[in-house]
mmCIF file of the N, C-alpha and C atoms, coordinates in Angstrom:
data_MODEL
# 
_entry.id   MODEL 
# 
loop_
_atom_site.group_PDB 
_atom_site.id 
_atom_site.type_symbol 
_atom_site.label_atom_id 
_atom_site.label_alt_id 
_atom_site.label_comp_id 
_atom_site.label_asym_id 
_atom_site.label_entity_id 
_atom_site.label_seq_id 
_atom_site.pdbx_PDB_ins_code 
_atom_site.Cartn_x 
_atom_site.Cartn_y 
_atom_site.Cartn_z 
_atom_site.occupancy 
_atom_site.B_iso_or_equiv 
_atom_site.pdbx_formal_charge 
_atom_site.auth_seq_id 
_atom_site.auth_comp_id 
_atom_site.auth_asym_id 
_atom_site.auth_atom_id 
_atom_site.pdbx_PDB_model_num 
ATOM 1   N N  . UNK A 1 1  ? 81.272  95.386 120.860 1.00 0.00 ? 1  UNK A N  1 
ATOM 2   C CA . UNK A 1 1  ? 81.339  93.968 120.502 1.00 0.00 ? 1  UNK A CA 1 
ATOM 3   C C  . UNK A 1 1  ? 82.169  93.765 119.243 1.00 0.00 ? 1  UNK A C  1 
ATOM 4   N N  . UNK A 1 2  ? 82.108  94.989 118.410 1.00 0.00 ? 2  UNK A N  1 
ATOM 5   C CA . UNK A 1 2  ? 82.591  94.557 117.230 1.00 0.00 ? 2  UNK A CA 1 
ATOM 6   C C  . UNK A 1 2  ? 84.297  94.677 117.283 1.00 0.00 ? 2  UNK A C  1 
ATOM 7   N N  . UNK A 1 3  ? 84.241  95.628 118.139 1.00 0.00 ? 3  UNK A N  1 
ATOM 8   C CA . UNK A 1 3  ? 86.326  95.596 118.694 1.00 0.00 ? 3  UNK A CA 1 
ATOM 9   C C  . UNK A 1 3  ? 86.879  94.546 119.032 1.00 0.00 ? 3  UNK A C  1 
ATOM 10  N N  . UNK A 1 4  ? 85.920  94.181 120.140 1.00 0.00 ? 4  UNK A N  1 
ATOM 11  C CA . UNK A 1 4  ? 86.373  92.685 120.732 1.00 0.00 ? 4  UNK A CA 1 
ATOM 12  C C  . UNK A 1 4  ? 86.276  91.712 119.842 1.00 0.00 ? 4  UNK A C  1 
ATOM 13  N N  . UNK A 1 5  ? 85.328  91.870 119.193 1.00 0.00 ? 5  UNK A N  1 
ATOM 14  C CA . UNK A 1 5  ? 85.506  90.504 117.861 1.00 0.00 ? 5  UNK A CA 1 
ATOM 15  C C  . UNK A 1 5  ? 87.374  91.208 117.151 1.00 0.00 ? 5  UNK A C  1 
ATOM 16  N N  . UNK A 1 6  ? 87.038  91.762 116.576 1.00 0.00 ? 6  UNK A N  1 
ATOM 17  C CA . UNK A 1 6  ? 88.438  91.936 115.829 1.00 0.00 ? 6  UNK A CA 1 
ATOM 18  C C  . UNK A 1 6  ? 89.488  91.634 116.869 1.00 0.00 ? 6  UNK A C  1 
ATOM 19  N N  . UNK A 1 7  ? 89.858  91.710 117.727 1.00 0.00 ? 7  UNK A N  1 
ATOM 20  C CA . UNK A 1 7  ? 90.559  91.591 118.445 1.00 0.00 ? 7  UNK A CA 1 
ATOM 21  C C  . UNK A 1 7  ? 90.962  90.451 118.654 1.00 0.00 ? 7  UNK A C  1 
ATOM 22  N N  . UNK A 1 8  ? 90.065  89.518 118.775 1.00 0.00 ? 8  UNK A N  1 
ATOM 23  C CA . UNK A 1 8  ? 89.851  88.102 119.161 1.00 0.00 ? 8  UNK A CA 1 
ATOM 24  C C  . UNK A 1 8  ? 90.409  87.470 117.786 1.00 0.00 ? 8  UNK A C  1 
ATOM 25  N N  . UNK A 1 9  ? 89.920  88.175 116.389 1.00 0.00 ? 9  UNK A N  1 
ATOM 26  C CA . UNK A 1 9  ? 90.414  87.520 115.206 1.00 0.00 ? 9  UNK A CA 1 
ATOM 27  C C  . UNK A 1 9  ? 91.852  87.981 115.363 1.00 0.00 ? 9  UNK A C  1 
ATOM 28  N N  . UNK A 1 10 ? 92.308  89.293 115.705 1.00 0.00 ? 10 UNK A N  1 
ATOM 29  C CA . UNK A 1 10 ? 94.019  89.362 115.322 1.00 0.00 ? 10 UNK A CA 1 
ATOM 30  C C  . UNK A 1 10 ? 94.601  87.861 115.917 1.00 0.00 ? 10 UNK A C  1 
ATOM 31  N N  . UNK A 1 11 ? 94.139  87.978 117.225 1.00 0.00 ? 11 UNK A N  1 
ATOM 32  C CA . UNK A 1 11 ? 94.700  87.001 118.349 1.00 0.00 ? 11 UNK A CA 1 
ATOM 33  C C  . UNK A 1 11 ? 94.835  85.954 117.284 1.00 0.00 ? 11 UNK A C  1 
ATOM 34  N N  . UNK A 1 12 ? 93.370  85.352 116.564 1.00 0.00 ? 12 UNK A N  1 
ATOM 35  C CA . UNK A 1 12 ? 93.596  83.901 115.947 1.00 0.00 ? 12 UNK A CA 1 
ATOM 36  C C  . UNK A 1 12 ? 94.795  84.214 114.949 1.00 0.00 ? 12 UNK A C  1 
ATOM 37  N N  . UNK A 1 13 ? 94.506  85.184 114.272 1.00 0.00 ? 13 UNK A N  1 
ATOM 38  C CA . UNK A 1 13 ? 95.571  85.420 113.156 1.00 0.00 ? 13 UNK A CA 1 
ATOM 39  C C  . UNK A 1 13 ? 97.087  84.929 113.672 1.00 0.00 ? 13 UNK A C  1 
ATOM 40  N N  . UNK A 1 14 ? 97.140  85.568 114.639 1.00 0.00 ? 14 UNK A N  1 
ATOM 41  C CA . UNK A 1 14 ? 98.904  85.751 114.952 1.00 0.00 ? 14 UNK A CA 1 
ATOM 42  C C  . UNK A 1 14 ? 99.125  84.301 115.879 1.00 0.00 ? 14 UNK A C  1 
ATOM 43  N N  . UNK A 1 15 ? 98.308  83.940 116.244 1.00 0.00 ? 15 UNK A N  1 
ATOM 44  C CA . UNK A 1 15 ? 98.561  82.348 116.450 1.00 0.00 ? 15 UNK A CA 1 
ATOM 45  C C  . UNK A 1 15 ? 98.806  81.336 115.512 1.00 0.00 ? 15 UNK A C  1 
ATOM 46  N N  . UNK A 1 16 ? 98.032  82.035 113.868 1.00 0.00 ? 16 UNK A N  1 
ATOM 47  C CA . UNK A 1 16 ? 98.088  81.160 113.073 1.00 0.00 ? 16 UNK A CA 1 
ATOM 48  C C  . UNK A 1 16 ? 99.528  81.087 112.506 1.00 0.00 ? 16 UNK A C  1 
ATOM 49  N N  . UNK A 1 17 ? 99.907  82.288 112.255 1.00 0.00 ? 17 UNK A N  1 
ATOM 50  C CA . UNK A 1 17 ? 101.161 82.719 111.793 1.00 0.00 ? 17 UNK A CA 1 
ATOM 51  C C  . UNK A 1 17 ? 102.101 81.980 112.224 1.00 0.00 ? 17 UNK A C  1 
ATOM 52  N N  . UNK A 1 18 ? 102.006 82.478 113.542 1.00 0.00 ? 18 UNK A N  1 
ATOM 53  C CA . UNK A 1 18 ? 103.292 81.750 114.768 1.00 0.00 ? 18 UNK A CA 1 
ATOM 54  C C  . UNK A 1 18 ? 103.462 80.294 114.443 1.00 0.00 ? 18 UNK A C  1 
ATOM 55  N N  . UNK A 1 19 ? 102.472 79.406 114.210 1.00 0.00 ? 19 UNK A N  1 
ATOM 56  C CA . UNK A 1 19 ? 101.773 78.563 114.055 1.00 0.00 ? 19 UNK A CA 1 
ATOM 57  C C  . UNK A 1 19 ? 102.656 77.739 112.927 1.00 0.00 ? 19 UNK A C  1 
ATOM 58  N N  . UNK A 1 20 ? 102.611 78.462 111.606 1.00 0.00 ? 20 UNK A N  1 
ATOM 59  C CA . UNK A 1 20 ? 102.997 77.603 110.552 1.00 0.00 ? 20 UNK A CA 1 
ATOM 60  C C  . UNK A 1 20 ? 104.292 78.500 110.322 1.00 0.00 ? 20 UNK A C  1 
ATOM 61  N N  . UNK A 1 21 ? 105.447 77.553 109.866 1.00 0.00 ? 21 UNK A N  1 
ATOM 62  C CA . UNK A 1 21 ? 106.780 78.037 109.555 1.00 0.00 ? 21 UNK A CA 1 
ATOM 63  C C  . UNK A 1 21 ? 107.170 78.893 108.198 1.00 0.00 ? 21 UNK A C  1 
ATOM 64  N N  . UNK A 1 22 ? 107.790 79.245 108.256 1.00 0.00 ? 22 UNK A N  1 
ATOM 65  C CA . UNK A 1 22 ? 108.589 80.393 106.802 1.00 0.00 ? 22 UNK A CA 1 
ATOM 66  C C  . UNK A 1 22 ? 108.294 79.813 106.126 1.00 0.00 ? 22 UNK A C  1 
ATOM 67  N N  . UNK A 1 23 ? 108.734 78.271 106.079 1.00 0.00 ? 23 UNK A N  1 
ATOM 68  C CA . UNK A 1 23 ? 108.609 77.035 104.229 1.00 0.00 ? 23 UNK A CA 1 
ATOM 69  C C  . UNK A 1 23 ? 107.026 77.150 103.458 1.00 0.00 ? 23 UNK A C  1 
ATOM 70  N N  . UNK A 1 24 ? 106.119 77.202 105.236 1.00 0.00 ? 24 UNK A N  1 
ATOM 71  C CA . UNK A 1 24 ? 104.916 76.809 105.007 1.00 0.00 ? 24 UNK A CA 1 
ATOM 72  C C  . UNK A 1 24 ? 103.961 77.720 104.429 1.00 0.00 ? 24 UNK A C  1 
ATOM 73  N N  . UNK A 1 25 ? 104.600 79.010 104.630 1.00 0.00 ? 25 UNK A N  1 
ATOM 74  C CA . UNK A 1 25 ? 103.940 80.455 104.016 1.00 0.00 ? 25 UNK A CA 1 
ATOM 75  C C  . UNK A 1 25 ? 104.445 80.356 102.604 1.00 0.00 ? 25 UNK A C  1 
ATOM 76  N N  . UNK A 1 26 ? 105.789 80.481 102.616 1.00 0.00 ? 26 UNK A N  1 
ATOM 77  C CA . UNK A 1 26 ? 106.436 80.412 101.220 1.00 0.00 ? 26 UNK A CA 1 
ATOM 78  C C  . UNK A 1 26 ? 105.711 79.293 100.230 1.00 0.00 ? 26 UNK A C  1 
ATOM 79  N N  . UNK A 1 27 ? 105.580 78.422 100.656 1.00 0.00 ? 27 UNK A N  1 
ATOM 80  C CA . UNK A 1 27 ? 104.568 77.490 99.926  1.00 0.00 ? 27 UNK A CA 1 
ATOM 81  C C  . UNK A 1 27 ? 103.237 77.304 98.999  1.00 0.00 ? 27 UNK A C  1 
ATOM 82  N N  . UNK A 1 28 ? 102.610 78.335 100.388 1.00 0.00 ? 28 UNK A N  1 
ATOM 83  C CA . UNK A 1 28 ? 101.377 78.697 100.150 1.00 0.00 ? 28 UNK A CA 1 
ATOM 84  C C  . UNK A 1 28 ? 101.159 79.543 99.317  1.00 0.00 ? 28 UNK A C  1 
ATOM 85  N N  . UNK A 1 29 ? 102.377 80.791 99.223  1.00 0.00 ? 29 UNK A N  1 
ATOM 86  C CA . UNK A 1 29 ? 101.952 82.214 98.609  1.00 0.00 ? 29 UNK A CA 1 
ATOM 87  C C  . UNK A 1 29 ? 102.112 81.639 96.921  1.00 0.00 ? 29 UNK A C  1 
ATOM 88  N N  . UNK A 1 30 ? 103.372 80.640 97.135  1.00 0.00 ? 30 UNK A N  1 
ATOM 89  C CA . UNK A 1 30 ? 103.187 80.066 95.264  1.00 0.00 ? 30 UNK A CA 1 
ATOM 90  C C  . UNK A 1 30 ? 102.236 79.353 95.338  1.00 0.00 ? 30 UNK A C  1 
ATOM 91  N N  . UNK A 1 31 ? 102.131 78.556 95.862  1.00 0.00 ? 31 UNK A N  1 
ATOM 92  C CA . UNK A 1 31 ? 100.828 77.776 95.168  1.00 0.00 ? 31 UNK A CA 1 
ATOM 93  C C  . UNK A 1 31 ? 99.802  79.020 94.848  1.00 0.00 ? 31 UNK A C  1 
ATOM 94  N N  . UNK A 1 32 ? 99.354  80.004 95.703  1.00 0.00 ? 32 UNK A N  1 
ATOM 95  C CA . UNK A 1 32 ? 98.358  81.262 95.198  1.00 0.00 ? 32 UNK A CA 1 
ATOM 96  C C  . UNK A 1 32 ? 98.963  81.636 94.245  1.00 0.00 ? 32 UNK A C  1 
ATOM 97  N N  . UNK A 1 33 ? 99.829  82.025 93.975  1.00 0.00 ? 33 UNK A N  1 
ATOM 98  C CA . UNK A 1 33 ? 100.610 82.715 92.852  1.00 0.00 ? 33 UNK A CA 1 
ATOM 99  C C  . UNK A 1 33 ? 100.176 81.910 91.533  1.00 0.00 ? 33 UNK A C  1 
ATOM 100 N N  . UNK A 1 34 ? 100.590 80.627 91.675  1.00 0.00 ? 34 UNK A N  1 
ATOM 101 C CA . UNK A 1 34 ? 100.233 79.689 90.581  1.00 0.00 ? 34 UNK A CA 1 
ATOM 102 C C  . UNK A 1 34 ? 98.866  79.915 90.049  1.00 0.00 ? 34 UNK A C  1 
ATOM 103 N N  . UNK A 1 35 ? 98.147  79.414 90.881  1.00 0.00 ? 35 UNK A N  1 
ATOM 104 C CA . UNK A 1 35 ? 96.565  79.030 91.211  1.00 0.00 ? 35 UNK A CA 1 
ATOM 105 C C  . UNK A 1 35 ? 96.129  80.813 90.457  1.00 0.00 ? 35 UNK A C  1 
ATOM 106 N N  . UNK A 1 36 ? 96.735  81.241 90.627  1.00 0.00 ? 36 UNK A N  1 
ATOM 107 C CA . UNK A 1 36 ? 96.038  82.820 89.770  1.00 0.00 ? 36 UNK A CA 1 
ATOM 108 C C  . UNK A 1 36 ? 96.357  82.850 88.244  1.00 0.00 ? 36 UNK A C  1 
ATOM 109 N N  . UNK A 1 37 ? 97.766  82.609 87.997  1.00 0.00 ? 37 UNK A N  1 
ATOM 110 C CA . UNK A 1 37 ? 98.159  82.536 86.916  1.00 0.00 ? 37 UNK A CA 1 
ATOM 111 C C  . UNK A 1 37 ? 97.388  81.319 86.071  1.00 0.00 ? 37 UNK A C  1 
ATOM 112 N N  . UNK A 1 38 ? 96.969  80.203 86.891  1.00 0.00 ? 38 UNK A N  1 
ATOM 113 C CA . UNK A 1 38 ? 95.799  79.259 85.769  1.00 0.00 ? 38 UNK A CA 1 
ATOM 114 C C  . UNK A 1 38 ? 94.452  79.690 85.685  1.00 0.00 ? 38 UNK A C  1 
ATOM 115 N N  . UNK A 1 39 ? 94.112  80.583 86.247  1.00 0.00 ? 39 UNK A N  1 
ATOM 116 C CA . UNK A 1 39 ? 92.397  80.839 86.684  1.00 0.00 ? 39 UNK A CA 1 
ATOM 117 C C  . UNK A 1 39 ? 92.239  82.308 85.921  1.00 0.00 ? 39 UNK A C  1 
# 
């Protein structure tokens, strides 16, 4: 059960990916980037 769960999460993962564009990652990773450097 616990394979098939992971499995099922890659699946969501790589849908998510597919999902949101280059800008939208790039975006995100600064805003984290930021968001560390104030915290």
């Amino acid at each position: 059960a616990a394979i098939k769960g992971s499995v099922r999460a890659a699946e969501l993962r790589s849908e998510l990916s597919a999902a949101m564009s280059k800008l939208e990652i790039a975006r995100a990773l600064r805003e984290a980037r930021e968001w560390m450097t104030m915290h």
